[in-house]
C-alpha positions in Angstrom: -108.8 24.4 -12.7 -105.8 23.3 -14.6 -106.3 21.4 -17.8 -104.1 18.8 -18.6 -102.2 19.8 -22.2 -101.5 16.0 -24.6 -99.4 16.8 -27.6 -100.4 14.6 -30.4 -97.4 12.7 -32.6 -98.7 15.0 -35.8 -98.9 18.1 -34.1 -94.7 17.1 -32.7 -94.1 16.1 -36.1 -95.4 19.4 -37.7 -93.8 21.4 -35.3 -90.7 19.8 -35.9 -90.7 20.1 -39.4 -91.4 23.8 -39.5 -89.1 25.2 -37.1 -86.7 23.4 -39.4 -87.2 25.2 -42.2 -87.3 28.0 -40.2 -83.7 27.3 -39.1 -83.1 27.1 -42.5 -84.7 30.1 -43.5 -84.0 32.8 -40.5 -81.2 33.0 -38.2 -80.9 30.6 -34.8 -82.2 33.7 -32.5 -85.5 33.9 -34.2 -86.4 30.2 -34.2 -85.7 30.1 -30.3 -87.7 33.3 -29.6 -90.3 31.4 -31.8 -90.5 28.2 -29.8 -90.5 30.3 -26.5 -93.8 32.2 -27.7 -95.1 29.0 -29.1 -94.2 26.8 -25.5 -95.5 30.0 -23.3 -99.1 30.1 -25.6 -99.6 26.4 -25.2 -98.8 26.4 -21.3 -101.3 29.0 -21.1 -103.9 26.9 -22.7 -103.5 25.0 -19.2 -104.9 27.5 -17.4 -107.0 29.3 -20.0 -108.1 26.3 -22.5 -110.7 28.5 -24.6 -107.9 30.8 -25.2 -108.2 30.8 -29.1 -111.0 31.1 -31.1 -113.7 29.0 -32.3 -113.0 27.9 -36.0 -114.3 29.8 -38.8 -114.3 26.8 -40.9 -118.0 25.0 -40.4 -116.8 21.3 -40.4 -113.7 22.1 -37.8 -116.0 24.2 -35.6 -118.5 21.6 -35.6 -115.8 19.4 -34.2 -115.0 21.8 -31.1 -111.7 23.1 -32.5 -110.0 25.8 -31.4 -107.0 28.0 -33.5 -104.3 30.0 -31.8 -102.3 32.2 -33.5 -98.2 32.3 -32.5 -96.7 34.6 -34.9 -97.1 33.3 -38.1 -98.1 30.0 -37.2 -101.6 28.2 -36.4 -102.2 25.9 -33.4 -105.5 24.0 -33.9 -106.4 22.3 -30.8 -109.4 20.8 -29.2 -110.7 21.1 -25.6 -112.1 17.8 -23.8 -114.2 19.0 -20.7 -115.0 15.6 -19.6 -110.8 15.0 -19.0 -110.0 18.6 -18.9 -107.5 18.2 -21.3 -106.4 19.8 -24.3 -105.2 18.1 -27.3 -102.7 19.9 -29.8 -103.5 18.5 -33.1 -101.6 20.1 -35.4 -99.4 23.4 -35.8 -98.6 24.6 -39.2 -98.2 28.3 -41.1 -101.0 30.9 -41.1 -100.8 31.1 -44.5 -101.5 27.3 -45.5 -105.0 26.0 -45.9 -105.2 24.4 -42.7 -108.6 21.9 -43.0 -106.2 19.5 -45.5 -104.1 19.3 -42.5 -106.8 17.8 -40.5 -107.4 14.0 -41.0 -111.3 14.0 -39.5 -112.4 17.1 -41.3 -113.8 17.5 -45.2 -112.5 19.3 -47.3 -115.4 21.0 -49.0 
């Protein structure tokens, strides 16, 4: 079964914005072998949508979230079984507290 994979406009808008900096920060090479890992992780998702793990964070797990890891970087996605899709919701550094990122989660 494939699942269908719906980028959402913050999770374009993120990614977007970080491999910016990134091209500001690192040289061209690394951004590009960045988005090739990123695009091949999130085509896999079509074929393996439970790839990442369940959220440690209570009020994101609770919510059927999922994180990848690319790198550096965090994909937080969610699976629908009903549509089989999966929605990218946001993508953002590993290092960053990533529940203020999410607009439906708590932050406590």
């Amino acid at each position: 079964m494939t699942y269908a994979i719906c980028i959402t406009a913050a999770f374009r808008s993120e990614i977007a914005e970080q491999m910016a900096y990134l091209s500001q920060v690192s040289d061209s090479d690394s951004v590009l072998v960045c988005l090739k890992k990123t695009w091949e992780k999130i085509n896999r998702l079509s074929s393996f949508p439970y790839l990442g793990k369940e959220s440690y964070l209570r009020s994101l797990h609770n919510l059927g979230n999922r994180l990848l890891v690319v790198d550096s970087f965090l994909i937080l996605y969610k699976v629908d079984e009903i549509s089989k899709t999966v929605y990218l919701i946001f993508f953002a550094p590993a290092k960053r507290k990533y529940l203020f990122f999410y607009p439906d989660s708590d932050s406590k």
